[in-house]
C-alpha positions as CSV (number, residue, x, y, z in Angstrom):
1,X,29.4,-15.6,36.8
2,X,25.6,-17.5,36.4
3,X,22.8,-16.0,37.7
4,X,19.3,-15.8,38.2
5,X,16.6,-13.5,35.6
6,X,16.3,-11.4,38.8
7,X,20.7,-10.1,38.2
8,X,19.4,-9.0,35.0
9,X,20.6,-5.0,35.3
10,X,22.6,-3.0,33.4
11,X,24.4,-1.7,36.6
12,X,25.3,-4.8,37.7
13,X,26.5,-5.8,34.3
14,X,28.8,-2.6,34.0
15,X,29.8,-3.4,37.8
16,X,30.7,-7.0,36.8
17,X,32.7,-6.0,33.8
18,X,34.5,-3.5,35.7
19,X,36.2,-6.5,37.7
20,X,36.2,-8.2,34.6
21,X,33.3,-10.7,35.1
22,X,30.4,-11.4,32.7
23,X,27.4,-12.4,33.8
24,X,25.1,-15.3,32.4
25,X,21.8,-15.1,32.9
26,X,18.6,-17.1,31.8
27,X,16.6,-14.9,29.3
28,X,13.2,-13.8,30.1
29,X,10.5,-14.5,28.3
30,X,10.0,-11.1,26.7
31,X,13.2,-10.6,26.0
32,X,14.5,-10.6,21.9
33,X,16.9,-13.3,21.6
34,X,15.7,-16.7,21.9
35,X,18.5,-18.7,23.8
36,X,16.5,-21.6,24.5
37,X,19.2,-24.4,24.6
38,X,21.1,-22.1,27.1
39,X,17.9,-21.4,29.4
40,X,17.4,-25.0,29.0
41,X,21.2,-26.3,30.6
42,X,21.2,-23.5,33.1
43,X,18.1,-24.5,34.0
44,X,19.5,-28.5,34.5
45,X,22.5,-27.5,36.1
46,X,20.7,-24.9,38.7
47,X,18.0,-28.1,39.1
48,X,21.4,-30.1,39.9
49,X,22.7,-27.4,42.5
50,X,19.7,-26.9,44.7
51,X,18.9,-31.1,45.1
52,X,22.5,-30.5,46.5
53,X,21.5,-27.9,49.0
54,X,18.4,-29.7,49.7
55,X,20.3,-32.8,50.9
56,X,22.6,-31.2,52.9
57,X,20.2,-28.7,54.6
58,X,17.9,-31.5,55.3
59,X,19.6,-34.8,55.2
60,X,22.7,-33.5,56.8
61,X,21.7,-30.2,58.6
62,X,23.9,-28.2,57.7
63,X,21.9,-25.6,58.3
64,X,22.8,-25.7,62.2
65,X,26.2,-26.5,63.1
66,X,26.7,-26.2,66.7
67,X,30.1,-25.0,66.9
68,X,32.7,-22.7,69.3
69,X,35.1,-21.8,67.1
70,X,36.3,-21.4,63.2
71,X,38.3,-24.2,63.0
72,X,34.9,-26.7,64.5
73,X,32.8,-24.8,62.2
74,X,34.6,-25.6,59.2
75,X,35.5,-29.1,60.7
76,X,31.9,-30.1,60.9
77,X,31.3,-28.3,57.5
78,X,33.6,-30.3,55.5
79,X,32.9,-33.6,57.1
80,X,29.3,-33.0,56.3
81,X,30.7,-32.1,52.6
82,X,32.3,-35.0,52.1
83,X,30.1,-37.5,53.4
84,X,27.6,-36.4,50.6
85,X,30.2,-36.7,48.1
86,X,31.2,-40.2,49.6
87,X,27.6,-41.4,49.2
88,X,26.9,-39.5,45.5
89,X,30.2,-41.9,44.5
90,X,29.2,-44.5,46.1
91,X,25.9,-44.5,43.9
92,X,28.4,-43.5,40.8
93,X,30.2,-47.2,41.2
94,X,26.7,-49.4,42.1
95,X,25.3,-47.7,38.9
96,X,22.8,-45.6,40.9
97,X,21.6,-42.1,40.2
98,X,24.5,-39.9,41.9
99,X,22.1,-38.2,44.4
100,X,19.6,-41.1,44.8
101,X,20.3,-41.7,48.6
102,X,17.7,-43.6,49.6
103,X,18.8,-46.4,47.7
104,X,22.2,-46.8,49.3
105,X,20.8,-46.5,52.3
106,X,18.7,-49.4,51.7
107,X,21.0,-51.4,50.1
């Protein structure tokens, strides 16, 4: 499981590995080991995660989905879901940046 510095704990460690989880966390900086390359990918691939949220919490608003039931709910959801991986593929083929939207839009 990845985490943030703030999951570093040794009761949530021994809670994780007593459902037979480990948990990988960034380093801090005062910290012994010097795991630079890994702070360095977690730190590309968290940078990846939130532009994600960011698109679809603002681009999409998916943070308020008007909705009755479950089965609308996750309807809307997963329409909303999929048009941002229509458009990130989209940019894939054209030879855009994947999450560079404003550029398909334009184009």
């Amino acid at each position: 499981m990845l985490g943030d510095k703030g999951y570093i704990r040794r009761a949530l460690t021994t809670d994780l590995a007593a459902q037979e989880l480990t948990l990988l966390t960034p380093l801090k900086h005062n910290m012994k080991q010097d795991n630079s390359a890994f702070n360095r990918t977690v730190s590309r691939q968290r940078q990846l995660v939130e532009t994600v949220i960011g698109h679809l919490c603002h681009g999409f608003d998916i943070e308020r989905i008007d909705s009755r039931d479950l089965w609308h709910l996750t309807s809307r959801l997963a329409r909303k879901v999929l048009a941002h991986t229509v458009m990130a593929y989209f940019n894939h083929l054209n030879g855009l940046p994947c999450l560079h939207f404003r550029a398909l839009i334009r184009a």
